[in-house]
FIBANU-663439 format. One record per residue (C-alpha): residue number from 0; residue in one letter; chain; x, y, z. Coordinates in steps of 0.2 Angstrom, whole numbers, plus 5000, padded with zeros to 4 digits. Example, Ala and Ser with C-alpha at 12.3 -4.5 7.8 and 13.67 -1.06 7.14 Angstrom:
<nodes>
@resi->0, resn->A, chain->A, c1->5062, c2->4978, c3->5039
@resi->1, resn->S, chain->A, c1->5068, c2->4995, c3->5036
</nodes>
This chain:
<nodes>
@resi->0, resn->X, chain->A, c1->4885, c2->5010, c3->5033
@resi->1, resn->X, chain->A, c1->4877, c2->5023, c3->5027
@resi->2, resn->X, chain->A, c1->4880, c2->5031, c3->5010
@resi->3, resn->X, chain->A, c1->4879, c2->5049, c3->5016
@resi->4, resn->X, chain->A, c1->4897, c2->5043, c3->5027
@resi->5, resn->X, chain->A, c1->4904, c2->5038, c3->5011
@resi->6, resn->X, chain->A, c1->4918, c2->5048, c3->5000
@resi->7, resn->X, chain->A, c1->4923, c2->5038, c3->4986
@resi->8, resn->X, chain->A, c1->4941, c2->5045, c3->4980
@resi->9, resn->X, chain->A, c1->4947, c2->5043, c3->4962
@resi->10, resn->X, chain->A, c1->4965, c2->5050, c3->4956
@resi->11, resn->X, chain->A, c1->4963, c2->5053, c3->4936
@resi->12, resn->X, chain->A, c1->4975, c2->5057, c3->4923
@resi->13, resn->X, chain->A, c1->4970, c2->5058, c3->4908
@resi->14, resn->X, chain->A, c1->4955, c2->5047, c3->4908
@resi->15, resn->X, chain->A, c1->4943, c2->5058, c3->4900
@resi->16, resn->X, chain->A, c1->4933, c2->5043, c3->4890
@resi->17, resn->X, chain->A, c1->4931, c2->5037, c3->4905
@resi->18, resn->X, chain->A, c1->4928, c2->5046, c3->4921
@resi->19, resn->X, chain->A, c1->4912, c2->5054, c3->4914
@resi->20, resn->X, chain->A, c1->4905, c2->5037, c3->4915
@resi->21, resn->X, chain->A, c1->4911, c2->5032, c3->4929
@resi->22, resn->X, chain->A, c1->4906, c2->5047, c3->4941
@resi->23, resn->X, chain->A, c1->4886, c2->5044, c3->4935
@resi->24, resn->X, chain->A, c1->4887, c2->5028, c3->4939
@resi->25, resn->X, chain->A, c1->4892, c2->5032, c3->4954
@resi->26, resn->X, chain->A, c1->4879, c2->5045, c3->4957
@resi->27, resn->X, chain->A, c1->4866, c2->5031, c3->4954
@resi->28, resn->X, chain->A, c1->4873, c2->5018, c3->4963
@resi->29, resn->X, chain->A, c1->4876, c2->5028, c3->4979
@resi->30, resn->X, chain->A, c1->4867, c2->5045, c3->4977
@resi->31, resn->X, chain->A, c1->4873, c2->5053, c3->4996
@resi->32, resn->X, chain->A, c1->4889, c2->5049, c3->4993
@resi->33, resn->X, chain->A, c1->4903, c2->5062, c3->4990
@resi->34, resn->X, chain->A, c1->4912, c2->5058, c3->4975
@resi->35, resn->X, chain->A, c1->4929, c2->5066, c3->4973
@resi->36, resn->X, chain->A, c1->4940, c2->5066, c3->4957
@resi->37, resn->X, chain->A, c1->4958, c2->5071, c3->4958
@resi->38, resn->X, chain->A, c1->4965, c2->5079, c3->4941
@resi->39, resn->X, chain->A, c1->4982, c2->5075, c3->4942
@resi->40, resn->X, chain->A, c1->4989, c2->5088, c3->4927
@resi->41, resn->X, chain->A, c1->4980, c2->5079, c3->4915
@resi->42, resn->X, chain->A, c1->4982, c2->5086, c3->4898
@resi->43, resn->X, chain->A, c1->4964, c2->5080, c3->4893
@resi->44, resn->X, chain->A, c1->4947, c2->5087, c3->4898
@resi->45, resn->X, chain->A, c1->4947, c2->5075, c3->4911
@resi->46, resn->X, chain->A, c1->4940, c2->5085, c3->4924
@resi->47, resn->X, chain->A, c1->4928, c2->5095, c3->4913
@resi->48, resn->X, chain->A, c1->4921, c2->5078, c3->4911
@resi->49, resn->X, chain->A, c1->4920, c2->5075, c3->4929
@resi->50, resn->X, chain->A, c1->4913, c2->5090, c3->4933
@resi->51, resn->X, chain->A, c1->4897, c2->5088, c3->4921
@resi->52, resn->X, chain->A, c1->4896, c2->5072, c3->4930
@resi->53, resn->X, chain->A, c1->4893, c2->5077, c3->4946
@resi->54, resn->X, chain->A, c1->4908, c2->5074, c3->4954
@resi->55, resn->X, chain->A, c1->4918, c2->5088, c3->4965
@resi->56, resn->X, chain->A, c1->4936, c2->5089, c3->4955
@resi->57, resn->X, chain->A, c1->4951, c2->5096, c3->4965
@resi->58, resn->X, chain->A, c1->4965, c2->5099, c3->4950
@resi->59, resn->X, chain->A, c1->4986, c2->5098, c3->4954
@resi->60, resn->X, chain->A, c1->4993, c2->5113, c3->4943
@resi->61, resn->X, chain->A, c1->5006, c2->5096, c3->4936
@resi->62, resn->X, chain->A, c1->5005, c2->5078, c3->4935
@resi->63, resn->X, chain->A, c1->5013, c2->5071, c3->4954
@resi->64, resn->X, chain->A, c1->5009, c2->5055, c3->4954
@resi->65, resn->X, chain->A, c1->4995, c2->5042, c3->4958
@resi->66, resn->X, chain->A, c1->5000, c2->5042, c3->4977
@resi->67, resn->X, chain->A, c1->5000, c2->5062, c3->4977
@resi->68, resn->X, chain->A, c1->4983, c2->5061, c3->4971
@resi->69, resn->X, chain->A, c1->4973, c2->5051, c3->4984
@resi->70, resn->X, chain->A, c1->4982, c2->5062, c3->4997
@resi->71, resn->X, chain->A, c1->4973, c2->5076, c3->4990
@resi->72, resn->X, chain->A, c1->4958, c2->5067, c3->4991
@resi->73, resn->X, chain->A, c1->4960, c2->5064, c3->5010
@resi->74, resn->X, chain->A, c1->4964, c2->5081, c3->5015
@resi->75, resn->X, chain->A, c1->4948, c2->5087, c3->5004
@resi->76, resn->X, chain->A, c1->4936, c2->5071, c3->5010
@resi->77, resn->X, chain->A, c1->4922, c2->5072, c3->5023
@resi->78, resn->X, chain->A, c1->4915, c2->5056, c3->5024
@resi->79, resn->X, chain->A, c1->4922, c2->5043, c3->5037
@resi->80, resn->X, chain->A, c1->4924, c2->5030, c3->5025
@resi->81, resn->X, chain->A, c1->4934, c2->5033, c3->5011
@resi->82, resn->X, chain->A, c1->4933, c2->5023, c3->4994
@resi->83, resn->X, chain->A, c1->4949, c2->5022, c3->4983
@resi->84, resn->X, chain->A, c1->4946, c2->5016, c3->4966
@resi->85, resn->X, chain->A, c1->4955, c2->5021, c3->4948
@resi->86, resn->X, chain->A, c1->4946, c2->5031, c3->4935
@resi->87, resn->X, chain->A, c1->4953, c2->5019, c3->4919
@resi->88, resn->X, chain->A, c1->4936, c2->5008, c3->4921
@resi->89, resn->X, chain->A, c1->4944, c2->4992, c3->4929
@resi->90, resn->X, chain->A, c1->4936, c2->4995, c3->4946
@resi->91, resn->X, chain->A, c1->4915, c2->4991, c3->4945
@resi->92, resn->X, chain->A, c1->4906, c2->5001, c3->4957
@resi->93, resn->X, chain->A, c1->4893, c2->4990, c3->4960
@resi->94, resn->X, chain->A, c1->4907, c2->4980, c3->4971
@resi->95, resn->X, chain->A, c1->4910, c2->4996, c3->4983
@resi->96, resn->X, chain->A, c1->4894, c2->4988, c3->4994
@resi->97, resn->X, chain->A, c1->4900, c2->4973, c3->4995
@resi->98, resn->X, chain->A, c1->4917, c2->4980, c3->5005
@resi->99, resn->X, chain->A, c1->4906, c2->4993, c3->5015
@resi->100, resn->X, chain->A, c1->4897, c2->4978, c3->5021
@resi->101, resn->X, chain->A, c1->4912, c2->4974, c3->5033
@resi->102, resn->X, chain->A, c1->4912, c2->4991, c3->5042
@resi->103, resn->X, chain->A, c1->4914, c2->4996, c3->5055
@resi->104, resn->X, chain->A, c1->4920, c2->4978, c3->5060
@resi->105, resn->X, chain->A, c1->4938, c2->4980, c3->5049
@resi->106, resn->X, chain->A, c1->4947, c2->4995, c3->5046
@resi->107, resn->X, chain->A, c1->4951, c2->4992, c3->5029
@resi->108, resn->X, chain->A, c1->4944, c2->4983, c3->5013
@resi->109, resn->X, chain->A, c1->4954, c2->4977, c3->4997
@resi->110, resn->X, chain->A, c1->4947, c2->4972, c3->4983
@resi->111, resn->X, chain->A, c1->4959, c2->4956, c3->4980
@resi->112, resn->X, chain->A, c1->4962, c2->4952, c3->4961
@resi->113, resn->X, chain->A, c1->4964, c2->4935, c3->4953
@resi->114, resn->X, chain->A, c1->4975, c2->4929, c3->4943
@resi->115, resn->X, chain->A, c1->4967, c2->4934, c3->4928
@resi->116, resn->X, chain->A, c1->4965, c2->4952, c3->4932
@resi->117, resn->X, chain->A, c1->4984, c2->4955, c3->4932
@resi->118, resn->X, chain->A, c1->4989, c2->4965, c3->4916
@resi->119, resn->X, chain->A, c1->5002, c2->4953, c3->4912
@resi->120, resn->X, chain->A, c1->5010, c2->4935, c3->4917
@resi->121, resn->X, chain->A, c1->5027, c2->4944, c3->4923
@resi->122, resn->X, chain->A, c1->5016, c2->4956, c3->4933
@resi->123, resn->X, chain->A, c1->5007, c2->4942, c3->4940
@resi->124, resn->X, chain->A, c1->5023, c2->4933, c3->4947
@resi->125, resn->X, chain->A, c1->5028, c2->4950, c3->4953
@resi->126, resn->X, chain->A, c1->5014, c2->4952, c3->4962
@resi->127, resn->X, chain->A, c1->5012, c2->4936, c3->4969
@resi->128, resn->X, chain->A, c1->5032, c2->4937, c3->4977
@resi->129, resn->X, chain->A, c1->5027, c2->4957, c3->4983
@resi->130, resn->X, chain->A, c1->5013, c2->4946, c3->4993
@resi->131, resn->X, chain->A, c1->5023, c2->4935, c3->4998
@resi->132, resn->X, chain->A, c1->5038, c2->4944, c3->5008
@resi->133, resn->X, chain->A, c1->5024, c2->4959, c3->5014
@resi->134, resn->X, chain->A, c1->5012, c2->4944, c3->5022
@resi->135, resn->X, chain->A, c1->5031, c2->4939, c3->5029
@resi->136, resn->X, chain->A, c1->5033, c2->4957, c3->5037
@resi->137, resn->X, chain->A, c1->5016, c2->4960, c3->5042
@resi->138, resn->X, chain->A, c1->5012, c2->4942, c3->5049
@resi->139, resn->X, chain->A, c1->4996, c2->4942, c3->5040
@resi->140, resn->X, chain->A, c1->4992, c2->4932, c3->5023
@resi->141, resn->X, chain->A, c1->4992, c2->4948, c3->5010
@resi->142, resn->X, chain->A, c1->4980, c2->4943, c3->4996
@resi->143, resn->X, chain->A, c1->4985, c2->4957, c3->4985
@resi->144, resn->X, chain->A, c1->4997, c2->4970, c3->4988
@resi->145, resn->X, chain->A, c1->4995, c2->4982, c3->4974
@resi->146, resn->X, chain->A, c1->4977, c2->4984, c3->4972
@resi->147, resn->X, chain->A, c1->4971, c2->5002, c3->4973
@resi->148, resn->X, chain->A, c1->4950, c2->4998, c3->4976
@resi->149, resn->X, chain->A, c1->4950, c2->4996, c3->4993
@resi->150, resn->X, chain->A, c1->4939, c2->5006, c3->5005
@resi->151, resn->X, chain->A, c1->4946, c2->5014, c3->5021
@resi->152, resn->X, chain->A, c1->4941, c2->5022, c3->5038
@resi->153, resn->X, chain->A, c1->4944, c2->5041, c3->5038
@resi->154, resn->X, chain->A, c1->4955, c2->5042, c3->5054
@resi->155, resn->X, chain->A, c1->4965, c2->5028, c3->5047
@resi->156, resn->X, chain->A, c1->4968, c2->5034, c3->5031
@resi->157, resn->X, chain->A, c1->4973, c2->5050, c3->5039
@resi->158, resn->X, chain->A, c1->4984, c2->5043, c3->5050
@resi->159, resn->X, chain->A, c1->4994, c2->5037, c3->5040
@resi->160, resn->X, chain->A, c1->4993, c2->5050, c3->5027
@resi->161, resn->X, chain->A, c1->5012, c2->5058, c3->5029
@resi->162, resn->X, chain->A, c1->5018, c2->5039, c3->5024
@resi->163, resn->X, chain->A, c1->5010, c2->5038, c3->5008
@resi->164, resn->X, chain->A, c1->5022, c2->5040, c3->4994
@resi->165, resn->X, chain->A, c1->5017, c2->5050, c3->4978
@resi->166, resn->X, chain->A, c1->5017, c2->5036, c3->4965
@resi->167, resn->X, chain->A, c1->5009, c2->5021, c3->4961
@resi->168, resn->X, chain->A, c1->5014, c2->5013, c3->4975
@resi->169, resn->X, chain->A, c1->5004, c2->5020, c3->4987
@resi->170, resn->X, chain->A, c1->4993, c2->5004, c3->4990
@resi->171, resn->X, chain->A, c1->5009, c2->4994, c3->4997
@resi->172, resn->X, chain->A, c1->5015, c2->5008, c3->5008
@resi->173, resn->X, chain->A, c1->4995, c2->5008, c3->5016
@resi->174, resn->X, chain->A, c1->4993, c2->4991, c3->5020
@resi->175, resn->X, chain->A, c1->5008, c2->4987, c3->5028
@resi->176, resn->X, chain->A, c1->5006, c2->5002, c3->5039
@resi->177, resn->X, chain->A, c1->4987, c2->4998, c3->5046
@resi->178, resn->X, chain->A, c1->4995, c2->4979, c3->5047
@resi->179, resn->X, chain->A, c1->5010, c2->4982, c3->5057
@resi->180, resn->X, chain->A, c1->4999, c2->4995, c3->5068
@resi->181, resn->X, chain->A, c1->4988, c2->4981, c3->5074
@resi->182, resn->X, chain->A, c1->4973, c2->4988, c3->5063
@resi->183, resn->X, chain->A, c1->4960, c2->4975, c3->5055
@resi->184, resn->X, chain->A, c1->4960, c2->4972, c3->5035
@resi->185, resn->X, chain->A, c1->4950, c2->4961, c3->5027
@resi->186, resn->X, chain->A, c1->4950, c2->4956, c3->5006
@resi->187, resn->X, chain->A, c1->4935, c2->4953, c3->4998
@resi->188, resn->X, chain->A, c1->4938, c2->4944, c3->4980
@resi->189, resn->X, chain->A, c1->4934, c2->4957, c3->4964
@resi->190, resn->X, chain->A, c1->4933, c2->4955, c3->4944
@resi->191, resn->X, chain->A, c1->4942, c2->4968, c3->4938
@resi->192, resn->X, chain->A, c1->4939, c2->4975, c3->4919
@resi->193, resn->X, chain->A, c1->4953, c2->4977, c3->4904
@resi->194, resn->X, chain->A, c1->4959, c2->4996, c3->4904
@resi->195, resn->X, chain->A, c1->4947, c2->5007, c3->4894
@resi->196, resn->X, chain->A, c1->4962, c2->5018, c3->4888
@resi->197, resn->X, chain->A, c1->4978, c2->5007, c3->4886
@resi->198, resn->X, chain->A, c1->4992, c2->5002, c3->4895
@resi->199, resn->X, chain->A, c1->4996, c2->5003, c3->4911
@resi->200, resn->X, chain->A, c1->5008, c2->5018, c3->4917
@resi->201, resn->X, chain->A, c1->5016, c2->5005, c3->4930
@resi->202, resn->X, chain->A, c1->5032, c2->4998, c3->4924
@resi->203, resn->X, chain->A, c1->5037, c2->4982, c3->4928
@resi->204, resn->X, chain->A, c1->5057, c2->4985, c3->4930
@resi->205, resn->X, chain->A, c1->5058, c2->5002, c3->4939
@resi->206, resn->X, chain->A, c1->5041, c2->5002, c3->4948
@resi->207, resn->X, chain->A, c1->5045, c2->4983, c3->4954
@resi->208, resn->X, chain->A, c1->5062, c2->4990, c3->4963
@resi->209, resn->X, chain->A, c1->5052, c2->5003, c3->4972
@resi->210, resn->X, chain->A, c1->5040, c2->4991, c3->4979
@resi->211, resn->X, chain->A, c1->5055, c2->4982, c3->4986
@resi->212, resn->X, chain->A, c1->5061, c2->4996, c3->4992
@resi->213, resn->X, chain->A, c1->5044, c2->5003, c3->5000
@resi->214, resn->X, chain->A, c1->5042, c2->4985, c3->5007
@resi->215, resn->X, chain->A, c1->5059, c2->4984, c3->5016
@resi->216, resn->X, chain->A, c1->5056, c2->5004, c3->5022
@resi->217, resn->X, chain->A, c1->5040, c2->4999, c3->5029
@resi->218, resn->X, chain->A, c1->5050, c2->4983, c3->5038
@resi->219, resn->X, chain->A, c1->5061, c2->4994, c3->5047
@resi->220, resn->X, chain->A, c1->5049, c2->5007, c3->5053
@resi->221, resn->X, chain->A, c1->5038, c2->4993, c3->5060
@resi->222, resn->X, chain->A, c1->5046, c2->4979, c3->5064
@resi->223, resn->X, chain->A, c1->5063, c2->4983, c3->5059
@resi->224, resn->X, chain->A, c1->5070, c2->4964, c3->5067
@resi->225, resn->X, chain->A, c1->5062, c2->4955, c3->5054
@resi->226, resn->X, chain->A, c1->5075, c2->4962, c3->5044
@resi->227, resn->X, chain->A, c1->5090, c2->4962, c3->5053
@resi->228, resn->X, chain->A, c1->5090, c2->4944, c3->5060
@resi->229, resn->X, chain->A, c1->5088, c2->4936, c3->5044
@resi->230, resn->X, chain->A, c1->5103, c2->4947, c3->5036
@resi->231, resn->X, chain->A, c1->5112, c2->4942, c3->5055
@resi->232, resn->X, chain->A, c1->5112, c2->4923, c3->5052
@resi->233, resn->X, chain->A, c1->5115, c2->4923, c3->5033
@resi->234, resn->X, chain->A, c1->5132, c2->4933, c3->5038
@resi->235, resn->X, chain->A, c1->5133, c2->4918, c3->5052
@resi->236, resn->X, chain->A, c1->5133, c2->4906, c3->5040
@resi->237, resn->X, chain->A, c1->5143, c2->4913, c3->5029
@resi->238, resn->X, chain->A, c1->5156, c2->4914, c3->5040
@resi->239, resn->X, chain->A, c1->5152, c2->4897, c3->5048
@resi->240, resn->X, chain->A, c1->5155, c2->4889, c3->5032
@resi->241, resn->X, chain->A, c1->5173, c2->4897, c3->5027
@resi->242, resn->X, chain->A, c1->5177, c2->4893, c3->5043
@resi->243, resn->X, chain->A, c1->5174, c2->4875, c3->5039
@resi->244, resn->X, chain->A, c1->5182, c2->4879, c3->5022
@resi->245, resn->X, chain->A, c1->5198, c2->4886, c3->5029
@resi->246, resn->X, chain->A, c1->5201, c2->4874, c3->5043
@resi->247, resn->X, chain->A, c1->5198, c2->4858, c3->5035
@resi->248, resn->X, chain->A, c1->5208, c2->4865, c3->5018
@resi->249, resn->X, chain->A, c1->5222, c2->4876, c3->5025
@resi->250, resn->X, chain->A, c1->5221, c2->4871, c3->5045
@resi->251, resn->X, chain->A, c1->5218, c2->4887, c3->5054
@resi->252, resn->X, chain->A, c1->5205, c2->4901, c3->5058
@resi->253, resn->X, chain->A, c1->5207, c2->4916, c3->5045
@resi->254, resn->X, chain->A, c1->5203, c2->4934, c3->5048
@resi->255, resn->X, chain->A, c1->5190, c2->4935, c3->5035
@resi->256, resn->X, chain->A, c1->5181, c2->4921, c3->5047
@resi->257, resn->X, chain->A, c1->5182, c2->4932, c3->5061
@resi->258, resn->X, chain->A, c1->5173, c2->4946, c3->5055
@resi->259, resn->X, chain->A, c1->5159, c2->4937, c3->5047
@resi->260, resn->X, chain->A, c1->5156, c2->4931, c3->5062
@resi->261, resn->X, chain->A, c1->5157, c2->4948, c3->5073
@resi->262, resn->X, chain->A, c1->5149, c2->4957, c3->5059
@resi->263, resn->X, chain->A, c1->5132, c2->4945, c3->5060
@resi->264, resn->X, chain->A, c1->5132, c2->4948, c3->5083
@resi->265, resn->X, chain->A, c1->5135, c2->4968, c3->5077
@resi->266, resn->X, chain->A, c1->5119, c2->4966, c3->5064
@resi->267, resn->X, chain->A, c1->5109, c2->4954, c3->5077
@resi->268, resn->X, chain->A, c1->5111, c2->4969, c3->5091
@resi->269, resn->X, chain->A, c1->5105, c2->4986, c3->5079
@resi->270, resn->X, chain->A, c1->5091, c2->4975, c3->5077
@resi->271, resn->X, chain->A, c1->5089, c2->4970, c3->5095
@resi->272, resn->X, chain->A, c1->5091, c2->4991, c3->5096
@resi->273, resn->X, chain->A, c1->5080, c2->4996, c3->5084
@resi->274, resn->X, chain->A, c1->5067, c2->4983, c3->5088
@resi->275, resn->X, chain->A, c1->5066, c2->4994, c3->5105
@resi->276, resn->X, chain->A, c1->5066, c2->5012, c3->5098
@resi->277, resn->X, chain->A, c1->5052, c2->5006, c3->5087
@resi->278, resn->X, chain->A, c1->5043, c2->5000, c3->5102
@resi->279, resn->X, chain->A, c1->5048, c2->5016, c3->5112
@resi->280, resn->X, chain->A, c1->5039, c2->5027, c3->5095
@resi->281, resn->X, chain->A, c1->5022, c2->5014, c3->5099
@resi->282, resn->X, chain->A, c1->5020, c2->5020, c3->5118
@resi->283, resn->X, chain->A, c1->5022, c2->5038, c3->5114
@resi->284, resn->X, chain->A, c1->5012, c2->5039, c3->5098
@resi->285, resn->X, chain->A, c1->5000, c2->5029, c3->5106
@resi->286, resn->X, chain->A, c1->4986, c2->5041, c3->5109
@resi->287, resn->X, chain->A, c1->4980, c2->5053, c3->5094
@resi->288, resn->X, chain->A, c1->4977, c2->5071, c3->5095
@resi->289, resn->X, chain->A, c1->4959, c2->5069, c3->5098
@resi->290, resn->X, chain->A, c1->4964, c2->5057, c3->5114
@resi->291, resn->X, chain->A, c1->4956, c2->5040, c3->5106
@resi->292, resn->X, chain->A, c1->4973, c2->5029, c3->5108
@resi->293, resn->X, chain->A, c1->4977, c2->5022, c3->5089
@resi->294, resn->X, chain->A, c1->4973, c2->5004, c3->5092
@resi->295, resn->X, chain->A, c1->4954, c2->5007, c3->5100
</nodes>
């Protein structure tokens, strides 16, 4: 792939000590390239320092978020592959050939961390559950979930643009969608550097509830049955069991038995139901605006 096709995106705030560096090493590395830097509101010279660099710098008036960023830096790319990586240093740039090595035969290319290039032990188990129930969702063995260097064909990216949410969780939100759309993804194993300015802004708590969250949304749009049966024969179960319970202990069929049991068939058809509305959404979304159906 050619570098001239290439737009490498990076959302900053405030990593002025260390985007300067950053954007000429990029420069050198992959001189036709377009290198865009988002300033998210920072309150530093960030983007005075990627400006000198060489880099073009699209500014938000206040800081949105990391998600909010890189869809700024779609609208405004030109290439048609597009490189996400952050601006704290973690991410090398010599690795950026390495993932455009797999175009145009994958859509998308993640950078996959290893165990040691997770900021903490708690974030590691975290992590390593997030890949666990997505590669469940998605039906595809998820390396890492959360990992924002990854490089990305144009029209995908942009497709799925409007699903992106405006934190840091934007990386979640874009896998499962090219998954679940029957898009190609390959991980490519990276080394990824200690933070040049820090902590991480992620925490583990709140931001770890919204990556549930954006993992069962993302369930439901796509393959909405893989949630609903599961929920339909726990509540079986469940109701299976107290009715073992309260026939062996008081010798009769209680009501509470009876709408377990109801309430799992109920459950089992809205997934049944929105298992078909999500198909019905696949045959007339099918084709693009430019004609080229979404799964060519």
């Amino acid at each position: 792939m050619k570098n001239n096709k290439i737009s490498i995106i990076i959302p900053t705030y405030n990593e002025a000590e260390t985007i300067g560096k950053m954007v000429s090493r990029l420069g050198s590395l992959y001189p036709s390239s377009e290198i865009i830097v988002v300033n998210d509101g920072s309150t530093d010279n960030t983007a005075e320092e990627a400006k000198t660099a060489g880099a073009f710098v699209y500014t938000h008036p206040y800081n949105i978020g990391n998600g909010a960023a890189i869809k700024t830096g779609i609208r405004k790319a030109n290439g048609e592959i597009l490189v996400f990586m952050d601006g704290d240093g973690q991410h090398d740039p010599e690795e950026i050939a390495g993932m455009l090595s797999f175009f145009p035969d994958y859509d998308m290319v993640v950078g996959a961390r290893s165990l040691k290039g997770q900021a903490s032990l708690g974030r590691a188990a975290g992590n390593k559950l997030y890949n666990w129930m997505a590669s469940y969702v998605a039906k595809f063995q998820i390396k890492d979930l959360t990992s924002g260097f990854r490089a990305v064909k144009a029209d995908v990216a942009r497709n799925f643009s409007y699903l992106l949410p405006n934190t840091y969780s934007y990386p979640t939100t874009l896998t499962l969608a090219v998954l679940r759309n029957g898009r190609t993804l390959k991980y490519l194993p990276i080394q990824v550097k200690g933070r040049k300015n820090g902590k991480s802004n992620i925490r583990l708590f709140k931001d770890g509830v919204r990556f549930f969250m954006i993992i069962v949304k993302i369930c439901t749009l796509y393959s909405p049955f893989r949630i609903f049966l599961p929920v339909s024969v726990i509540t079986f179960l469940i109701g299976l069991f107290y009715y073992l319970y309260t026939f062996f202990i008081f010798g009769r069929f209680t009501n509470m038995s009876a709408l377990l049991f109801s309430t799992s068939v109920i459950i089992f058809m809205m997934g049944l139901v929105s298992e078909q509305i999500c198909q019905l959404r696949y045959d007339r979304s099918g084709s693009d605006v430019t004609g080229k159906t979404k799964f060519e």
